[in-house]
C-alpha positions as CSV (number, residue, x, y, z in Angstrom):
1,X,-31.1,-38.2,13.7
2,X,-31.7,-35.9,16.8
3,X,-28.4,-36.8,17.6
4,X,-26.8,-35.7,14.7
5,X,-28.1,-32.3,14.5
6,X,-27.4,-31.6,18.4
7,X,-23.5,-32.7,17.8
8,X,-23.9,-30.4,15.0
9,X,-25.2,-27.3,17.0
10,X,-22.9,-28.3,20.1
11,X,-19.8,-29.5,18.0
12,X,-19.4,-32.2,19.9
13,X,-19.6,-36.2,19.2
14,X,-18.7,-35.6,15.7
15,X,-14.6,-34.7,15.7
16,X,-12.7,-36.9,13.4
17,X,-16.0,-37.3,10.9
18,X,-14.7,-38.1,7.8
19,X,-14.9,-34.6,5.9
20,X,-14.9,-32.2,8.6
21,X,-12.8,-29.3,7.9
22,X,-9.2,-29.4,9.5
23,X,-9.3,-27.3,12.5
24,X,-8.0,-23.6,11.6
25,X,-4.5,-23.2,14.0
26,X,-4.8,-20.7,16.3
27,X,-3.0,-17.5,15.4
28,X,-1.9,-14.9,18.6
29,X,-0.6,-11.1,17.6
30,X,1.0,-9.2,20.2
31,X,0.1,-5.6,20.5
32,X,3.1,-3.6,19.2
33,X,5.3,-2.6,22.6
34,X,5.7,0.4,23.6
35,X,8.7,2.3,25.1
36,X,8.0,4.6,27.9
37,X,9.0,7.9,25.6
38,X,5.9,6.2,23.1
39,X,3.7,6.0,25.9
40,X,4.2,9.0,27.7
41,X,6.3,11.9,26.2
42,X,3.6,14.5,24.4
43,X,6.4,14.8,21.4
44,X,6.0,12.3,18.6
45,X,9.2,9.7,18.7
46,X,12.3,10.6,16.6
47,X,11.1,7.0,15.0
48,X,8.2,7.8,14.0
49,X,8.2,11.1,12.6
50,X,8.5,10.5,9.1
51,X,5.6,8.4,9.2
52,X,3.6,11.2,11.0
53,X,4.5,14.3,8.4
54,X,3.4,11.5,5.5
55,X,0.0,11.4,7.6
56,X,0.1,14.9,8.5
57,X,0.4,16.3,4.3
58,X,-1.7,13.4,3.0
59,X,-5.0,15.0,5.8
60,X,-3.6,18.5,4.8
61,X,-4.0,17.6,1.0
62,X,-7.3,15.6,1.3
63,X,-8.9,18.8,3.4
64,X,-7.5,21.5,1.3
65,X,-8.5,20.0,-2.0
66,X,-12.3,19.1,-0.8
67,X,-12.2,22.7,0.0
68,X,-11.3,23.9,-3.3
69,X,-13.9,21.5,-4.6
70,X,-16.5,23.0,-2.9
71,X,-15.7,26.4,-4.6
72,X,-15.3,24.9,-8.2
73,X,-11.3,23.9,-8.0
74,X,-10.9,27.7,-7.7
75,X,-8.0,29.1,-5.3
76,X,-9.1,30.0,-2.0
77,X,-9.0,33.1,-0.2
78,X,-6.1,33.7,2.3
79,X,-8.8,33.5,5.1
80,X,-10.2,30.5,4.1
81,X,-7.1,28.4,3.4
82,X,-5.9,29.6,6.7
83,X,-8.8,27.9,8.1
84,X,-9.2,24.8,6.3
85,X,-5.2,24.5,7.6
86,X,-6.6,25.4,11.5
87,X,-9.1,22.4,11.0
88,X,-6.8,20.2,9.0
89,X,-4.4,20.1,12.2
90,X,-6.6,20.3,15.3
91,X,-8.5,17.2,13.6
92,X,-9.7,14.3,16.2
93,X,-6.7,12.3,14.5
94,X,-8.3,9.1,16.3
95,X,-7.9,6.8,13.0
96,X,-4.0,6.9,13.4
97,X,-1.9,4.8,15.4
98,X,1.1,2.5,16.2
99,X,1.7,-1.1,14.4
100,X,4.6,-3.1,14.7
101,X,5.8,-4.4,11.1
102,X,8.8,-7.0,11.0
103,X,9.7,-5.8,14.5
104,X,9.7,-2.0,13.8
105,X,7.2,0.1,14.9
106,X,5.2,1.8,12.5
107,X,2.4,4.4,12.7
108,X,-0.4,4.0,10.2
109,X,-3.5,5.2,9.1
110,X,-5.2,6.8,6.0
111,X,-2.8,7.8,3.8
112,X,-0.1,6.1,5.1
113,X,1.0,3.0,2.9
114,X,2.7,0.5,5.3
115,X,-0.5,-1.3,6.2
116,X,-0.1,-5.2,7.7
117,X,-4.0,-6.7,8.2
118,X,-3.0,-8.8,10.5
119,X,-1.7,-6.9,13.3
120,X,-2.7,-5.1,16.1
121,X,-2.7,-1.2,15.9
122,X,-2.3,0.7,19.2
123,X,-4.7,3.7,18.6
124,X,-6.0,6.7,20.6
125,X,-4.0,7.8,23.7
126,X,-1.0,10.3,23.4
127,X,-1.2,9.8,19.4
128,X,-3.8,12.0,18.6
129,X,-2.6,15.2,20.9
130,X,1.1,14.4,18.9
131,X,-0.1,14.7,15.3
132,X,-2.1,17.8,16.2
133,X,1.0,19.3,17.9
134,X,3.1,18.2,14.9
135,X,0.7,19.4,12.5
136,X,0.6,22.8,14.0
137,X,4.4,23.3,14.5
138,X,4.8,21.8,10.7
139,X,2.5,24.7,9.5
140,X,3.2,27.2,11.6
141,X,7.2,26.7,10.8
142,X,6.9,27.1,7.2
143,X,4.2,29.7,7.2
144,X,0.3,29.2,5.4
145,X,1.1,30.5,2.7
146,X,3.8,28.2,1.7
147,X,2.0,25.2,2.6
148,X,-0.8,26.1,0.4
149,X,1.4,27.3,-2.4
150,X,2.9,23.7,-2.1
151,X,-0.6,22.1,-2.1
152,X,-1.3,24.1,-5.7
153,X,1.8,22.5,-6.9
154,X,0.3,18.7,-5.9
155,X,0.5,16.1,-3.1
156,X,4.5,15.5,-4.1
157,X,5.2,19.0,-3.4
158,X,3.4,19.4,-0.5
159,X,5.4,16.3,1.4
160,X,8.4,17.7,0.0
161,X,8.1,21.1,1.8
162,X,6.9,19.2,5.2
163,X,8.5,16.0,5.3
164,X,11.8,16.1,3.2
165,X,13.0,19.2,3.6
166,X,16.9,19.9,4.9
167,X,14.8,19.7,8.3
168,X,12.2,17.9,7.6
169,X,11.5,14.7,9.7
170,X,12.3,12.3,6.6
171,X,15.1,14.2,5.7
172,X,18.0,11.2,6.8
173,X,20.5,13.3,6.8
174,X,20.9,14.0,3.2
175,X,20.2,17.8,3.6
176,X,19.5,18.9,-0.3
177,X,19.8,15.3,-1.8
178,X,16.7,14.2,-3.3
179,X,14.1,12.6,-2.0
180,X,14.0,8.8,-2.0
181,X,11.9,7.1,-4.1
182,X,8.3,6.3,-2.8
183,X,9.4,2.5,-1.8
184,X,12.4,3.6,-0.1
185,X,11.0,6.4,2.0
186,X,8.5,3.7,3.5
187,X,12.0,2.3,4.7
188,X,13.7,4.8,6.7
């Protein structure tokens, strides 16, 4: 008996037991590689900039809209949207980063929807400092006031005027088509 339960603890002595579970096979997943413009240039790569605007309106909407719930789902002041658009971009950013997806690189995060479980995202590093530059340059090019008028008109709008604009980073190319549908954007 005291044999038993040490091969039990130790795992060893009892391999090939009738009904032992059939050992699991090892699974490896690479970290996603990285060019040297993904590791080191401080702009966000032509690649992966569609996926970055998608991240950058879906924190935008999430911030502004807890703001307006905080004042009863009222409109908020010039002053305070302006701010709650200051915080939304200079944000930590640490829960995006890089994934590799059927041998594409992929950046995801909240709001994103190309998710794989089992694969490993590259996080922190230069990604953080480029959606916070990105953020600020996507605001600041199309002005507060249209970003937040955007935002009243709902999440589609808002990634309209930042991401699929005629210079918008999901744009393609098809300046003043419409936008793709939702499971074709994810493919660009």
């Amino acid at each position: 008996l005291l044999w038993l339960v040490l091969s039990l603890l130790t795992g060893t002595g009892g391999e090939g037991m009738c009904g032992d579970p059939p050992a699991a096979p090892a699974r490896s997943i690479p970290a996603p590689r990285l060019s040297a413009e993904e590791q080191l240039s401080p702009h966000m790569p032509e690649s992966l900039r569609c996926d970055a605007c998608h991240a950058i309106a879906f924190q935008i909407e999430e911030q502004l809209s807890r703001a307006e719930g905080k004042v009863g789902k009222k409109v908020l002041s010039e002053s305070d949207y302006m701010e709650v658009l200051e915080r939304s971009c200079s944000q930590g950013w640490e829960s995006y980063g890089v994934q590799e997806l059927d041998g594409q690189k992929r950046l995801a995060g909240p709001g994103l929807s190309m998710q794989e479980p089992m694969s490993v995202m590259v996080t922190g590093g230069p990604w953080p400092g480029r959606l916070s530059k990105m953020c600020h340059g996507a605001v600041g090019e199309r002005g507060e006031a249209q970003v937040y008028g955007a935002h009243r008109r709902g999440p589609a709008a808002l990634r309209e005027l930042l991401c699929h604009g005629d210079k918008g980073p999901c744009a393609g190319g098809k300046a003043g088509g419409p936008a793709p549908p939702k499971a074709l954007q994810n493919e660009l």
